[in-house]
BABA-831063 format. One record per residue (C-alpha): residue number from 1; x, y, z. Coordinates in nm, 4 decimals, decimal comma. Example, Ala and Ser with C-alpha at 12.3 -4.5 7.8 and 13.67 -1.06 7.14 Angstrom:
2
i	x	y	z
1	1,2300	-0,4500	0,7800
2	1,3670	-0,1060	0,7140
END
This chain:
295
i	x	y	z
1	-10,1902	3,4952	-6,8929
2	-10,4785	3,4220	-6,6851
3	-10,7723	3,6523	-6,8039
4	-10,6362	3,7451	-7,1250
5	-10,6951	3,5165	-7,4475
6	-10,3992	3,3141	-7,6111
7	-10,5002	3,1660	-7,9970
8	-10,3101	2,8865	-8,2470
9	-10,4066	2,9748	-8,6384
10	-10,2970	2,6920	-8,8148
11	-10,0104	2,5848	-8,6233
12	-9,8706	2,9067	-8,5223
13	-9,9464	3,0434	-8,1510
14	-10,0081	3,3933	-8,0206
15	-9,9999	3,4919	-7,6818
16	-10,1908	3,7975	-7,7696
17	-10,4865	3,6575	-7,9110
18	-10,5714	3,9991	-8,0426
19	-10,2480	3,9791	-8,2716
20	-10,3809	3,6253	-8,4577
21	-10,5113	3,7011	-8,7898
22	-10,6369	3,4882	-9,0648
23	-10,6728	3,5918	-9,4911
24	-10,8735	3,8641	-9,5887
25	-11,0023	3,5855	-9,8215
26	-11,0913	3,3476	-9,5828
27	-11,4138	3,2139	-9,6585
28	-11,5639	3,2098	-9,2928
29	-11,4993	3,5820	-9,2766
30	-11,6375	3,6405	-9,6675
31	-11,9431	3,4271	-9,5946
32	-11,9855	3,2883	-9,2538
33	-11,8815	2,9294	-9,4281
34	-11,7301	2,7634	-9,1499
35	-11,8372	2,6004	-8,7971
36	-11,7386	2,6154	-8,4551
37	-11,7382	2,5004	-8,1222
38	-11,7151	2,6694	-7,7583
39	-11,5952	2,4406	-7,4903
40	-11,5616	2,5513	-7,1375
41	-11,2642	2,3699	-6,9428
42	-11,2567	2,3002	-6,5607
43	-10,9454	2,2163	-6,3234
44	-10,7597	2,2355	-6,6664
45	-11,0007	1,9721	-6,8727
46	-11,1758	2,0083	-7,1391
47	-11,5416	1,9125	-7,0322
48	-11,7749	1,6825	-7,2509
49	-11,5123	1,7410	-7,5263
50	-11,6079	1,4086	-7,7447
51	-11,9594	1,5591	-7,7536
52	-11,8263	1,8799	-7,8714
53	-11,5711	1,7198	-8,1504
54	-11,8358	1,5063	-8,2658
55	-12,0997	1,8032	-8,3165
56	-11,7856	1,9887	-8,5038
57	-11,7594	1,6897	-8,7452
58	-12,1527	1,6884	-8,8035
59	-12,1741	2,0632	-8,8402
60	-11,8712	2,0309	-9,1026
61	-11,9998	1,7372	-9,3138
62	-12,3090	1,9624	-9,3247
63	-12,1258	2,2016	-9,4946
64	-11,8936	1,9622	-9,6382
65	-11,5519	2,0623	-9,5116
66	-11,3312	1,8565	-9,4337
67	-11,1790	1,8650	-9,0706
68	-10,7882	1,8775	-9,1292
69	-10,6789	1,7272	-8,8091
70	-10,8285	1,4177	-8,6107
71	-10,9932	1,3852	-8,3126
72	-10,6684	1,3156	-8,0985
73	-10,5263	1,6074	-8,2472
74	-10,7606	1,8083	-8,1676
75	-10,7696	1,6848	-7,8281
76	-10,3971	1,7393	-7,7718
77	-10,4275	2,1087	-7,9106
78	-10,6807	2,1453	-7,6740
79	-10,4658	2,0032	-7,3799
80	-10,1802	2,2556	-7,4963
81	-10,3901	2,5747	-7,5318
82	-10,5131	2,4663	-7,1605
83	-10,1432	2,4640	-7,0604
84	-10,0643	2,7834	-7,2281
85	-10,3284	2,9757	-7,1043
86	-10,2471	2,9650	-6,7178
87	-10,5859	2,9494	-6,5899
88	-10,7236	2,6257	-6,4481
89	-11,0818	2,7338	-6,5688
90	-11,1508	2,9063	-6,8875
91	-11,3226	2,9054	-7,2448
92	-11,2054	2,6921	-7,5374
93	-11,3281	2,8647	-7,8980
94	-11,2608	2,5883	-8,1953
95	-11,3395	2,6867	-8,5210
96	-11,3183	2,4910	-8,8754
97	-11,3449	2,7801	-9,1558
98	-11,3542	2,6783	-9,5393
99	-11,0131	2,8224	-9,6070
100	-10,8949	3,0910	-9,8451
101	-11,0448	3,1304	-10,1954
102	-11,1434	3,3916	-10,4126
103	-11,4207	3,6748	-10,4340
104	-11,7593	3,4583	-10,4970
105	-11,9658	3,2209	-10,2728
106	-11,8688	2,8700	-10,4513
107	-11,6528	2,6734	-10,2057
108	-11,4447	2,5401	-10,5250
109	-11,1439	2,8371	-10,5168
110	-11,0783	2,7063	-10,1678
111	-10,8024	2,5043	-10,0448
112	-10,7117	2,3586	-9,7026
113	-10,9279	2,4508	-9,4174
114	-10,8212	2,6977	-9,1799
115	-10,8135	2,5861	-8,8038
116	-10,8940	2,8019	-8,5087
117	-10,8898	2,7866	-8,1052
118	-10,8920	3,0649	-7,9512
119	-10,8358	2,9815	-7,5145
120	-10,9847	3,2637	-7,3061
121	-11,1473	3,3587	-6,9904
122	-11,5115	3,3481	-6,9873
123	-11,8550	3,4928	-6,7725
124	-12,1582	3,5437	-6,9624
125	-12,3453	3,6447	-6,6885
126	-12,2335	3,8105	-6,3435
127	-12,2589	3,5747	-6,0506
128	-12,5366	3,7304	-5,8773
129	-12,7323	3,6258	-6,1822
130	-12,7276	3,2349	-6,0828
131	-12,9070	3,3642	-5,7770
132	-13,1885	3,6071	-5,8966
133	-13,2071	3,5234	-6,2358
134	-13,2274	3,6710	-6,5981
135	-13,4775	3,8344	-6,7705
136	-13,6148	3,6942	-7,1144
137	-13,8619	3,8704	-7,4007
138	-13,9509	3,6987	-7,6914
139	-13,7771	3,8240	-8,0266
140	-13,9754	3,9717	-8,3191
141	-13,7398	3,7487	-8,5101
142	-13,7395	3,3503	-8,5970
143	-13,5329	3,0707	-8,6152
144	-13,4851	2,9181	-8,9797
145	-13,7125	2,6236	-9,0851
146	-13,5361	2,3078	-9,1420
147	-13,6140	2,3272	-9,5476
148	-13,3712	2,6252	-9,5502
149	-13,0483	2,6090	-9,3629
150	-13,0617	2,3288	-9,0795
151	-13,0475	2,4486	-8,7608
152	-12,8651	2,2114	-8,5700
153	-12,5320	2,3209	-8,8226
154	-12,3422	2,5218	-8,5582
155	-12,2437	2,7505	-8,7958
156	-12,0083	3,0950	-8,8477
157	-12,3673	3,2904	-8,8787
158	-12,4922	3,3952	-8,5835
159	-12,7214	3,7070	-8,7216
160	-13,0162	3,5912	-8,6244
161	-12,9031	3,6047	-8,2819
162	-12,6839	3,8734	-8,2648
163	-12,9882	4,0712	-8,3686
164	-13,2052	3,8763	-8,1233
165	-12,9509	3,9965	-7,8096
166	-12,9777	4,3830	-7,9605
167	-13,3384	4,3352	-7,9472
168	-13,3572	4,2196	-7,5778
169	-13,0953	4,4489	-7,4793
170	-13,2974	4,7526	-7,6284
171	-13,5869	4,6009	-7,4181
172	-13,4494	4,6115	-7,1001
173	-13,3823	4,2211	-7,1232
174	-13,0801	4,0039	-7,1018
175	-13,2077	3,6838	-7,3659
176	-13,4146	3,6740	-7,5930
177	-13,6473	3,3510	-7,7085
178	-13,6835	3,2799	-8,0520
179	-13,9883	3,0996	-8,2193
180	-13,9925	2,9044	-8,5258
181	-14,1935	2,9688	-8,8292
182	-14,5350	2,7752	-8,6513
183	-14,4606	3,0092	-8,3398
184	-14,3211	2,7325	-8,1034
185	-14,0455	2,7752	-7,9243
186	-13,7145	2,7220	-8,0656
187	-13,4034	2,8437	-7,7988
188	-13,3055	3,1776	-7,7019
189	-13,0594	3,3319	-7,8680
190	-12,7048	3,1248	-7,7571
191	-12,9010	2,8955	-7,4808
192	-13,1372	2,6285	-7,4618
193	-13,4313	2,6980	-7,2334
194	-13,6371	2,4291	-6,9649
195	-13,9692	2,5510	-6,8360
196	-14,1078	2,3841	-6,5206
197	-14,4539	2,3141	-6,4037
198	-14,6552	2,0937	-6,1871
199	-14,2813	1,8954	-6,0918
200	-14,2360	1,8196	-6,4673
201	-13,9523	1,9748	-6,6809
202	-14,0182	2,0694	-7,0325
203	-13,7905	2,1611	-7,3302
204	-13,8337	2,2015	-7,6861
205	-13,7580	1,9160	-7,9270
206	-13,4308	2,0085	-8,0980
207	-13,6583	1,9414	-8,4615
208	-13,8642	2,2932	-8,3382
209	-13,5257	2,4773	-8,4477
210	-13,3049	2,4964	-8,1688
211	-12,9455	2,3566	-8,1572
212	-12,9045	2,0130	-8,0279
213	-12,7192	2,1830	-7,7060
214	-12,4349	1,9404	-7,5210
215	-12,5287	2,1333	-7,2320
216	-12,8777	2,0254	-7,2917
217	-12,8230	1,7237	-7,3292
218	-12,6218	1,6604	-7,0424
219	-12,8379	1,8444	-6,8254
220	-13,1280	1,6216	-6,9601
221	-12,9509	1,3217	-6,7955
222	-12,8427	1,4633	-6,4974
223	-13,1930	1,5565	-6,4007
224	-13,3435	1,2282	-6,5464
225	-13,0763	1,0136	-6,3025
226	-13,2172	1,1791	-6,0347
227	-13,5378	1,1089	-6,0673
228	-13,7206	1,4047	-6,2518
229	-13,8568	1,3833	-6,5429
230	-13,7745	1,5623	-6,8743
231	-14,0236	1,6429	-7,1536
232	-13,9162	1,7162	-7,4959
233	-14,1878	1,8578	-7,5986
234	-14,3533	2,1550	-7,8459
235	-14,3711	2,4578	-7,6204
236	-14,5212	2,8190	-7,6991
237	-14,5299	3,1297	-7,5662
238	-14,7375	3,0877	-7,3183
239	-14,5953	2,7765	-7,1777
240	-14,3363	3,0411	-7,0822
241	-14,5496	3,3138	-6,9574
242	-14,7361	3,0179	-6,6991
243	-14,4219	2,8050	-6,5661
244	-14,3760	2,8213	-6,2116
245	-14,0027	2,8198	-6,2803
246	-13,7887	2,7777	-6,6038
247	-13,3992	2,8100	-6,6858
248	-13,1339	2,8323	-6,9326
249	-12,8361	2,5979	-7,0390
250	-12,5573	2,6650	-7,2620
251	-12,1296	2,6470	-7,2792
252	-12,1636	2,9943	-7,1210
253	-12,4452	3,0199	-6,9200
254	-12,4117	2,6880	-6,7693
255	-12,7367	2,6530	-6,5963
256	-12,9130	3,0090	-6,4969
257	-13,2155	3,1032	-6,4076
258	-13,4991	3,2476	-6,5126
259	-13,6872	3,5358	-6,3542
260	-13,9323	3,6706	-6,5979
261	-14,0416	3,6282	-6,9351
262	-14,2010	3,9331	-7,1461
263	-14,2553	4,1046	-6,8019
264	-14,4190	3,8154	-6,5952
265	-14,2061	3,7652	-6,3316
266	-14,1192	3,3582	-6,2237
267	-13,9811	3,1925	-5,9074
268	-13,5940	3,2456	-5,9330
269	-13,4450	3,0023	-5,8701
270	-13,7024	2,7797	-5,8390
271	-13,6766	2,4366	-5,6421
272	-13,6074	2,2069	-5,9801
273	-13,3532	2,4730	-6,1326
274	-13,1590	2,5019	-5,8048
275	-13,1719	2,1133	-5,8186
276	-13,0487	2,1226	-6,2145
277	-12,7514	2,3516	-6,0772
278	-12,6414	2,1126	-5,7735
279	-12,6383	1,8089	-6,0409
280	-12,4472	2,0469	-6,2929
281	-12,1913	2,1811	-6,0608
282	-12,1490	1,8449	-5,9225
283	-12,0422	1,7032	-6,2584
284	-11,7653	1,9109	-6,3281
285	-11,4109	1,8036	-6,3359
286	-11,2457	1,8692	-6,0159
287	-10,9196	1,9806	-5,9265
288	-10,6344	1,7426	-5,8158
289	-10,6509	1,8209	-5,4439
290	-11,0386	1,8543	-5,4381
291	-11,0228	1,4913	-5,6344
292	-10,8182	1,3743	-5,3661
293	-11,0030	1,4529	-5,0874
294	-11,3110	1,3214	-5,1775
295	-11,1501	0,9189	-5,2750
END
């Protein structure tokens, strides 16, 4: 089945993903009331998967749904849909919704959960893209404050940056980054984003609005194992505009590139994002007769 998608809705599999379906009266379709995860498997493992489950469990307390299955269940579904799938690489899609309940926003009509993963094949960006970069405007649009709805909840509701990616797709651009109300820089629309200058790497603090990315964070100790160090730091605008290199991480993206920013082009890739890429790639799971050869 490799490059088509395969999904399991509450214990019953589909080979056509396209086939799955869930209630009409689902409450993550009504609403957005629900969370999610993406995890992006390797020589047929899940990667950084307790990080994942354990941001799914945040996000849901959040919201206050209740997770129906544990972590070791979730890790043998995981396994399975891996196995089923075919593909020794490939994209994991989790997702928690509040269940089925009537017309009206109050989680009370609601029963049991309903439990999503979705296993498909996955490239955000063409490969060329790792070597010349992406280009990135800034969105007209903002990230929520904290006083409204958190966002480190890795939510169903992605309209802020769906809009976001129609904005820098009208624009001639392939991300977008998104401020916060004080006009500091959150994340772009689905990634988090590093800015480099003088040998020093800079990202936002995950309290200016972005997501507290596993990505991120793993990339964060990569490069500070090495040697460099890592800023978390309030950034603006023009942090962006004047970094002699800067660079994306996400699930998808992995680690990319990037080449300008609202038209002012940037070293792509530069020395410290080539070197973020080398640690990345070098973390992944390998396969068995890779693994072998290198004990």
């Amino acid at each position: 089945m490799d490059g088509q998608a395969i999904a399991w809705v509450d214990g019953v599999w589909h080979d056509d993903a396209a086939n799955a379906s869930v209630s009409v009266l689902d409450h993550g379709l009504l609403y957005g009331d629900g969370v999610f995860e993406g995890i992006r498997f390797y020589a047929e493992t899940p990667f950084l998967l307790p990080a994942h489950l354990r941001r799914l469990r945040a996000s849901a307390r959040c919201l206050m749904i209740d997770v129906p299955m544990s972590d070791g269940e979730l890790t043998e579904l995981c396994t399975e849909a891996i196995a089923r799938f075919g593909s020794s690489d490939g994209y994991l899609r989790l997702i928690v919704t509040r269940g089925r309940g009537l017309l009206g926003v109050s989680a009370h009509t609601c029963g049991r959960p309903t439990t999503i993963l979705i296993a498909a094949s996955l490239q955000l960006y063409p490969p060329e893209f790792y070597e010349r970069g992406v280009d990135v405007i800034t969105s007209s649009l903002r990230r929520s404050s904290p006083d409204s709805v958190p966002p480190q909840i890795k939510s169903l509701n992605y309209l802020t940056s769906v809009l976001a990616a129609a904005e820098a797709r009208a624009r001639g651009a392939h991300e977008a980054l998104l401020l916060n109300g004080a006009g500091e820089i959150a994340e772009c629309t689905a990634d988090n984003v590093f800015i480099v200058r003088d040998g020093r790497v800079a990202t936002p603090p995950v309290s200016a609005g972005g997501l507290a990315g596993i990505t991120r964070d793993h990339v964060i100790e990569l490069l500070r194992a090495g040697g460099i160090a890592v800023d978390e730091r309030t950034l603006v605008g023009a942090d962006a505009w004047t970094a002699d290199e800067a660079f994306l991480t996400g699930t998808g993206a992995e680690v990319v590139p990037i080449a300008s920013v609202d038209g002012r082009s940037l070293v792509a890739p530069g020395p410290l994002t080539r070197r973020a890429q080398t640690l990345f790639a070098a973390s992944l799971p390998l396969a068995p007769a890779i693994s072998a050869l290198r004990a």
